[in-house]
C-alpha positions, 0 to 999 in steps of 0.5 A: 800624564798626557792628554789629547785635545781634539778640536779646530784652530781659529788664528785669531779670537781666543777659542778651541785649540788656541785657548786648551794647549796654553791653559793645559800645558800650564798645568804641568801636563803633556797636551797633544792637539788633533785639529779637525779644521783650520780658520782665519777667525772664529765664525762667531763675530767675523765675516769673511774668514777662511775655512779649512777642513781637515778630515781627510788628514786626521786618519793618517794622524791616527795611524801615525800616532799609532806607529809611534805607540802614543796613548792618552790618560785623557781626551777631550773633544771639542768642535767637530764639524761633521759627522764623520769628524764624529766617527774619527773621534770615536776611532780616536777614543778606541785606539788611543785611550789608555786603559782607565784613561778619562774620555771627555766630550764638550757638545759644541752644537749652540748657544743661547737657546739655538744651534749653530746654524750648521747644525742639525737634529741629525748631528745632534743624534749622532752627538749623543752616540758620541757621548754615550762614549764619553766618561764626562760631558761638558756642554752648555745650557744650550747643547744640554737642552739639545742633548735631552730633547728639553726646552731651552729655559734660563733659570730651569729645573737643572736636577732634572736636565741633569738627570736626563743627562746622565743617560748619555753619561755617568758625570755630566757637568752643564755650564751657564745655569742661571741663578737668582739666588743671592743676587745674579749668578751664574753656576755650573751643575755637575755630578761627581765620580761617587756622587749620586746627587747633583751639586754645583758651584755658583760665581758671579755673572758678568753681564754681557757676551763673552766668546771662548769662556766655555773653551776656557772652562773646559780646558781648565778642567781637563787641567785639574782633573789631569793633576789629580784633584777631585771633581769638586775642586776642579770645578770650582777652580775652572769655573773662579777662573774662566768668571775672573778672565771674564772680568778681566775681559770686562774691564779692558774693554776687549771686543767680545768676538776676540775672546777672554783676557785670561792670560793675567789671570792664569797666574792665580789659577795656578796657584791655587790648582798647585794648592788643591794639588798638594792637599789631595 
Protein backbone atom coordinates (compact mmCIF):
# COMPACT_ATOMS: atom_id res chain seq x y z
CA UNK A 1 0.00 0.00 0.00
CA UNK A 2 1.38 3.20 -0.74
CA UNK A 3 -0.23 6.37 -0.46
CA UNK A 4 0.91 9.99 -1.76
CA UNK A 5 0.17 13.20 0.38
CA UNK A 6 0.29 16.52 -1.39
CA UNK A 7 0.55 19.13 0.53
CA UNK A 8 3.07 22.38 1.66
CA UNK A 9 5.93 21.88 4.63
CA UNK A 10 5.60 24.53 7.72
CA UNK A 11 9.13 23.54 9.94
CA UNK A 12 7.31 24.59 12.82
CA UNK A 13 3.60 24.40 14.26
CA UNK A 14 2.38 20.94 13.72
CA UNK A 15 0.28 21.08 10.26
CA UNK A 16 0.09 19.71 6.52
CA UNK A 17 2.89 17.67 5.72
CA UNK A 18 4.74 17.66 8.87
CA UNK A 19 1.66 16.13 10.83
CA UNK A 20 0.21 13.36 7.61
CA UNK A 21 3.85 11.69 7.04
CA UNK A 22 4.36 10.66 10.88
CA UNK A 23 0.55 9.77 11.50
CA UNK A 24 0.40 7.53 8.26
CA UNK A 25 3.49 6.16 8.24
CA UNK A 26 2.57 5.04 11.87
CA UNK A 27 -0.33 3.19 10.11
CA UNK A 28 1.81 0.70 8.65
CA UNK A 29 1.67 1.93 5.10
CA UNK A 30 4.40 3.61 2.62
CA UNK A 31 3.55 7.63 2.54
CA UNK A 32 5.30 9.38 -0.02
CA UNK A 33 5.21 13.50 0.36
CA UNK A 34 4.74 16.24 -2.83
CA UNK A 35 5.34 19.32 -1.32
CA UNK A 36 3.89 22.40 -3.03
CA UNK A 37 5.67 24.91 -0.77
CA UNK A 38 8.17 25.46 1.97
CA UNK A 39 7.48 27.84 5.12
CA UNK A 40 9.46 28.82 8.18
CA UNK A 41 5.93 28.43 10.16
CA UNK A 42 2.35 28.27 9.36
CA UNK A 43 0.57 31.73 8.56
CA UNK A 44 -1.80 30.95 11.12
CA UNK A 45 -0.43 32.93 14.42
CA UNK A 46 3.28 33.79 13.15
CA UNK A 47 4.56 36.92 11.54
CA UNK A 48 7.40 37.10 9.72
CA UNK A 49 7.74 33.85 8.17
CA UNK A 50 9.39 32.56 4.91
CA UNK A 51 7.40 31.66 2.14
CA UNK A 52 8.94 29.23 -0.76
CA UNK A 53 6.62 28.18 -3.51
CA UNK A 54 7.55 25.38 -5.18
CA UNK A 55 5.37 24.96 -8.33
CA UNK A 56 8.01 24.94 -10.84
CA UNK A 57 9.55 21.74 -9.28
CA UNK A 58 6.51 19.70 -8.64
CA UNK A 59 6.37 18.90 -12.62
CA UNK A 60 9.94 17.52 -12.91
CA UNK A 61 8.77 15.47 -9.52
CA UNK A 62 6.18 14.14 -11.79
CA UNK A 63 8.09 13.15 -14.49
CA UNK A 64 10.71 11.69 -12.13
CA UNK A 65 8.04 9.71 -10.21
CA UNK A 66 7.28 8.61 -13.77
CA UNK A 67 10.50 7.14 -14.83
CA UNK A 68 10.47 5.24 -11.78
CA UNK A 69 6.91 3.57 -12.36
CA UNK A 70 5.47 4.79 -9.10
CA UNK A 71 1.59 4.49 -8.54
CA UNK A 72 -0.40 5.27 -5.75
CA UNK A 73 -3.39 3.20 -4.04
CA UNK A 74 -4.26 6.60 -2.54
CA UNK A 75 -3.90 10.39 -2.84
CA UNK A 76 -4.76 12.97 -0.77
CA UNK A 77 -4.26 16.64 -1.31
CA UNK A 78 -4.17 19.40 0.90
CA UNK A 79 -2.98 23.00 0.92
CA UNK A 80 -2.46 24.15 -2.64
CA UNK A 81 -1.72 27.69 -2.99
CA UNK A 82 -2.54 28.61 -6.48
CA UNK A 83 -4.56 27.42 -9.40
CA UNK A 84 -1.98 25.95 -11.27
CA UNK A 85 -1.07 24.03 -7.82
CA UNK A 86 -4.82 22.91 -8.80
CA UNK A 87 -3.76 21.84 -12.33
CA UNK A 88 -0.67 19.69 -11.20
CA UNK A 89 -2.71 17.67 -8.66
CA UNK A 90 -5.17 17.14 -11.42
CA UNK A 91 -2.15 15.81 -13.44
CA UNK A 92 -0.78 14.06 -10.44
CA UNK A 93 -4.55 12.01 -9.93
CA UNK A 94 -4.33 10.98 -14.04
CA UNK A 95 -0.79 9.83 -14.32
CA UNK A 96 -0.04 8.45 -10.89
CA UNK A 97 -3.28 6.70 -9.58
CA UNK A 98 -3.72 3.14 -9.73
CA UNK A 99 -6.31 1.79 -11.31
CA UNK A 100 -9.45 1.45 -8.24
CA UNK A 101 -7.00 3.72 -6.19
CA UNK A 102 -8.79 6.21 -3.90
CA UNK A 103 -8.28 10.09 -4.58
CA UNK A 104 -8.82 12.05 -1.59
CA UNK A 105 -9.07 16.10 -1.54
CA UNK A 106 -8.98 18.20 1.74
CA UNK A 107 -10.45 22.14 0.36
CA UNK A 108 -7.91 23.84 2.32
CA UNK A 109 -9.66 27.27 1.54
CA UNK A 110 -10.99 28.60 5.50
CA UNK A 111 -12.18 28.85 8.68
CA UNK A 112 -14.55 30.08 10.83
CA UNK A 113 -17.05 31.39 8.40
CA UNK A 114 -13.98 33.06 6.24
CA UNK A 115 -11.64 32.10 3.45
CA UNK A 116 -8.22 32.63 4.06
CA UNK A 117 -7.31 35.85 3.10
CA UNK A 118 -5.36 34.50 -0.47
CA UNK A 119 -8.23 33.22 -1.52
CA UNK A 120 -10.81 34.05 -3.83
CA UNK A 121 -14.44 33.08 -5.33
CA UNK A 122 -12.20 31.96 -8.52
CA UNK A 123 -9.86 29.51 -6.62
CA UNK A 124 -12.82 28.30 -5.20
CA UNK A 125 -14.42 27.59 -8.63
CA UNK A 126 -11.41 25.89 -9.59
CA UNK A 127 -11.40 23.87 -6.00
CA UNK A 128 -14.87 22.36 -6.80
CA UNK A 129 -13.43 21.14 -10.44
CA UNK A 130 -10.84 19.76 -8.34
CA UNK A 131 -13.39 17.78 -6.29
CA UNK A 132 -15.30 16.70 -8.93
CA UNK A 133 -12.12 14.39 -9.44
CA UNK A 134 -11.87 13.35 -6.08
CA UNK A 135 -13.61 9.99 -4.76
CA UNK A 136 -13.70 11.66 -1.30
CA UNK A 137 -13.67 15.18 0.05
CA UNK A 138 -12.80 16.29 3.55
CA UNK A 139 -13.39 20.07 4.13
CA UNK A 140 -14.44 21.77 7.04
CA UNK A 141 -17.93 23.56 7.86
CA UNK A 142 -16.15 26.70 6.28
CA UNK A 143 -14.83 25.26 3.11
CA UNK A 144 -18.22 23.11 2.70
CA UNK A 145 -20.32 26.25 2.78
CA UNK A 146 -17.78 27.86 0.12
CA UNK A 147 -18.05 24.58 -1.96
CA UNK A 148 -22.05 24.56 -1.98
CA UNK A 149 -22.50 28.38 -2.40
CA UNK A 150 -24.40 27.79 1.41
CA UNK A 151 -24.40 30.39 4.25
CA UNK A 152 -22.03 29.82 6.70
CA UNK A 153 -23.97 28.85 10.12
CA UNK A 154 -23.00 26.67 13.26
CA UNK A 155 -25.37 24.29 14.08
CA UNK A 156 -26.86 24.16 10.26
CA UNK A 157 -28.85 21.83 8.31
CA UNK A 158 -25.77 19.46 7.86
CA UNK A 159 -28.02 16.74 5.56
CA UNK A 160 -28.67 19.32 3.15
CA UNK A 161 -25.19 20.83 2.96
CA UNK A 162 -24.27 17.24 2.98
CA UNK A 163 -26.30 16.54 -0.01
CA UNK A 164 -25.33 19.47 -1.81
CA UNK A 165 -21.91 18.22 -1.44
CA UNK A 166 -22.52 15.19 -2.85
CA UNK A 167 -22.82 16.89 -6.50
CA UNK A 168 -19.09 17.46 -6.24
CA UNK A 169 -18.36 13.95 -4.73
CA UNK A 170 -19.98 10.49 -4.05
CA UNK A 171 -18.35 10.36 -0.26
CA UNK A 172 -17.93 13.77 1.17
CA UNK A 173 -17.12 13.85 4.81
CA UNK A 174 -17.60 17.87 6.44
CA UNK A 175 -15.56 18.33 9.96
CA UNK A 176 -16.42 20.69 12.77
CA UNK A 177 -20.51 20.68 12.84
CA UNK A 178 -21.55 21.91 15.85
CA UNK A 179 -24.03 20.08 17.88
CA UNK A 180 -26.25 20.78 21.26
CA UNK A 181 -27.64 17.68 21.44
CA UNK A 182 -26.40 15.84 25.06
CA UNK A 183 -24.51 18.80 25.84
CA UNK A 184 -21.79 20.68 23.26
CA UNK A 185 -20.61 18.44 20.54
CA UNK A 186 -18.74 18.78 17.88
CA UNK A 187 -19.54 15.75 14.82
CA UNK A 188 -18.13 15.06 11.49
CA UNK A 189 -21.09 14.21 9.00
CA UNK A 190 -20.16 12.08 6.27
CA UNK A 191 -21.72 9.43 3.65
CA UNK A 192 -20.28 6.11 3.55
CA UNK A 193 -18.93 4.02 0.23
CA UNK A 194 -22.76 2.04 0.17
CA UNK A 195 -24.48 4.20 2.06
CA UNK A 196 -27.52 6.53 0.61
CA UNK A 197 -28.05 8.49 3.98
CA UNK A 198 -26.22 10.71 6.02
CA UNK A 199 -24.77 9.60 9.25
CA UNK A 200 -21.93 11.25 11.64
CA UNK A 201 -20.34 10.48 14.79
CA UNK A 202 -20.44 13.12 17.72
CA UNK A 203 -16.95 13.48 20.24
CA UNK A 204 -16.72 16.27 22.77
CA UNK A 205 -15.97 19.76 21.84
CA UNK A 206 -12.84 21.43 23.43
CA UNK A 207 -13.32 24.78 24.00
CA UNK A 208 -11.09 27.04 22.13
CA UNK A 209 -8.55 26.99 18.87
CA UNK A 210 -6.89 24.53 18.07
CA UNK A 211 -4.44 24.61 14.72
CA UNK A 212 -3.48 21.63 12.58
CA UNK A 213 -6.71 19.27 13.94
CA UNK A 214 -8.05 19.06 10.56
CA UNK A 215 -4.74 18.02 9.22
CA UNK A 216 -4.61 15.41 12.25
CA UNK A 217 -8.26 14.22 11.10
CA UNK A 218 -7.41 13.94 7.46
CA UNK A 219 -4.52 12.20 8.12
CA UNK A 220 -5.69 9.46 10.14
CA UNK A 221 -8.34 8.84 7.71
CA UNK A 222 -6.46 8.47 4.97
CA UNK A 223 -4.53 5.89 7.63
CA UNK A 224 -7.33 3.69 8.19
CA UNK A 225 -9.01 3.50 5.05
CA UNK A 226 -5.30 2.67 3.76
CA UNK A 227 -5.69 -0.68 6.20
CA UNK A 228 -8.76 -1.44 4.87
CA UNK A 229 -11.17 -0.63 7.65
CA UNK A 230 -14.94 0.65 6.85
CA UNK A 231 -15.74 4.24 6.67
CA UNK A 232 -17.79 4.08 9.68
CA UNK A 233 -14.78 3.11 11.85
CA UNK A 234 -12.38 5.29 10.32
CA UNK A 235 -14.24 8.04 11.00
CA UNK A 236 -14.93 7.47 14.27
CA UNK A 237 -11.04 6.43 14.98
CA UNK A 238 -10.07 9.72 13.15
CA UNK A 239 -12.18 11.74 14.93
CA UNK A 240 -11.47 9.91 18.94
CA UNK A 241 -8.19 10.61 17.90
CA UNK A 242 -7.62 14.24 16.64
CA UNK A 243 -10.76 15.02 19.95
CA UNK A 244 -8.18 13.21 22.32
CA UNK A 245 -4.77 15.50 20.76
CA UNK A 246 -7.04 18.37 21.37
CA UNK A 247 -7.33 17.65 25.11
CA UNK A 248 -4.28 16.59 25.08
CA UNK A 249 -3.05 19.98 23.77
CA UNK A 250 -5.53 21.63 26.40
CA UNK A 251 -4.13 20.14 29.21
CA UNK A 252 -0.43 21.11 28.58
CA UNK A 253 -1.17 24.37 28.00
CA UNK A 254 0.38 24.38 24.50
CA UNK A 255 -0.05 27.82 22.40
CA UNK A 256 -2.78 27.08 20.08
CA UNK A 257 -0.39 28.61 16.69
CA UNK A 258 2.05 25.45 17.43
CA UNK A 259 -0.30 22.86 16.69
CA UNK A 260 -1.81 19.47 18.49
CA UNK A 261 -0.04 17.41 21.10
CA UNK A 262 -0.93 14.31 19.53
CA UNK A 263 2.31 12.26 19.56
CA UNK A 264 1.34 10.73 23.44
CA UNK A 265 -1.92 9.84 21.99
CA UNK A 266 -0.76 8.10 18.85
CA UNK A 267 -0.19 5.25 20.73
CA UNK A 268 -4.05 4.74 21.64
CA UNK A 269 -5.02 5.57 18.23
CA UNK A 270 -2.95 2.62 17.08
CA UNK A 271 -4.38 0.14 19.00
CA UNK A 272 -7.18 0.58 18.54
CA UNK A 273 -7.02 1.00 14.33
CA UNK A 274 -4.76 -2.43 14.84
CA UNK A 275 -8.28 -3.61 16.52
CA UNK A 276 -10.81 -2.41 13.79
CA UNK A 277 -8.05 -3.86 11.31
CA UNK A 278 -8.14 -7.30 12.52
CA UNK A 279 -11.91 -7.70 12.82
CA UNK A 280 -12.83 -6.45 9.36
Amino acid sequence: MRILAINDISCVGKCSLTVALPIISACGVTCDILPTAILSTHTGGFTGYTFRDLSEDIPAIIRHWKSLGLRYDIIISGYLGSIAQIDMVKTVRRELLKENGLMIVDPVMGDNGKLYVHFDDAFVEQMKGLCREADMIVPNLTEACSLTNTPYAENGDYPALLRKLRALCPRPSVTGCDETENGKTVCAVYYTDDAGSVKKYATEKVEGAFHGAGDVYASALVGALARGVHTDEAVRLAADFTTDSIRQTKADGTEARYGLNSESQMLNFLQALDRAANKK
